[in-house]
N, C-alpha and C positions, 0 to 999 in steps of 0.2 A: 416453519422450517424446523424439523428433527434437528438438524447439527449443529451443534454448539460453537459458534464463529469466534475465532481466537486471533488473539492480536500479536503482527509478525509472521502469519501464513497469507499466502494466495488464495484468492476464489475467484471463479467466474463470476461474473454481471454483467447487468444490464443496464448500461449506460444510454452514449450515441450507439452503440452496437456492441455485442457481446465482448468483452473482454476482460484479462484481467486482472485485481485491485488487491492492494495490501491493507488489510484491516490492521486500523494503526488505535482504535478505540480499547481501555484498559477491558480485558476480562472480566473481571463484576461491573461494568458499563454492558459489554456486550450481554450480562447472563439475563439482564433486568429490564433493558432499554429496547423497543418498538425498532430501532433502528441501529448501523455502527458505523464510526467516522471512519474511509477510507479514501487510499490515495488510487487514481489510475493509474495502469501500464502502459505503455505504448512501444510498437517495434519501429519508429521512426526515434532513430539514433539519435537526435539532435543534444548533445550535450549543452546544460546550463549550471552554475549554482544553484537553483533549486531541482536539478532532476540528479536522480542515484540510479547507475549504470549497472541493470543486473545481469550478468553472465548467461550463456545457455544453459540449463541442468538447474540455475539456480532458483532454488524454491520449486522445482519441479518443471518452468516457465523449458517451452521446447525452441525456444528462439529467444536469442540475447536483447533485451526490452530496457526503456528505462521507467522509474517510476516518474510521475509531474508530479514533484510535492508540493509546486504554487496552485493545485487545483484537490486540494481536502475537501473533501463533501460527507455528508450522509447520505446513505441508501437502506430504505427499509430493507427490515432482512426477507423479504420474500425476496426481493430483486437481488440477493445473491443466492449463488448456487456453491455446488459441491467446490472440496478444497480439491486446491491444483494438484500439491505435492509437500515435504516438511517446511517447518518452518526458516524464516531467514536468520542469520546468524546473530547474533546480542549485535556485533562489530557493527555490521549492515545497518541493523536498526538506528544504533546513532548517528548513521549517516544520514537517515530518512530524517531522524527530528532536528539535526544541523540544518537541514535544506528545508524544513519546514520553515524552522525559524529564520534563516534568509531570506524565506518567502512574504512571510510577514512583518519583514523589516527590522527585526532584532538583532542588533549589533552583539556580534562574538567576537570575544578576545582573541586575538592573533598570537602566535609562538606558542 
C-alpha cells in the first residue's frame, strides 16, 4: 500500500464485509509495522459505553455509524484501502480511548 495510514482518520476494509475503521495505531507504529490497530464502524445505532456515536459528514463517514471500541483488532495493511475523508477531532479521539478502556475493564475516575 502507497498511503501512509494515520491514526484518527477513516478507511475502507475488509472485515466481515467492506466497511469502515478508525485506525487508532500511533503514527510511527503504522510507518514501520506489517500491520495497524483499528476500531470498526457500523450504521446499526445501538448505543453502548464502549461504542462513540459518529455524526453524518463526520470524518467523511456518509451516514451517522458508530465506532465498536470493544472490538480493537489488527488488519494488515493491504486489507485497508483509501482514506474516507479528514480526520476526527483531538475531542473525538478521547472519547474512542475512554470506551476503549471501558472495553477492557479499566476503571475511570468519575466527576
Amino acid at each position: 500500500m502507497a498511503e501512509t495510514l494515520r491514526r484518527g482518520c477513516l478507511y475502507w476494509a475488509r472485515l466481515d464485509k467492506r466497511r469502515p475503521v478508525l485506525v487508532l495505531s500511533p503514527d510511527y507504529r503504522n510507518e514501520l509495522a506489517s500491520d495497524v490497530i483499528v476500531i470498526p464502524c457500523s450504521t446499526n445505532l445501538y448505543l453502548s459505553p464502549t461504542h462513540v456515536l459518529l455524526r453524518k459528514a463526520e470524518g467523511g463517514l456518509t451516514t451517522a455509524s458508530v465506532l465498536k471500541c470493544e472490538q480493537v483488532t489488527t488488519l494488515h495493511k493491504e486489507d485497508v484501502g483509501g482514506a474516507i475523508g479528514r480526520p476526527l477531532s483531538a475531542k473525538r479521539l478521547v472519547e474512542v480511548e475512554i470506551a476503549v478502556l471501558r472495553a477492557i475493564g479499566v476503571a475511570l475516575p468519575t466527576g
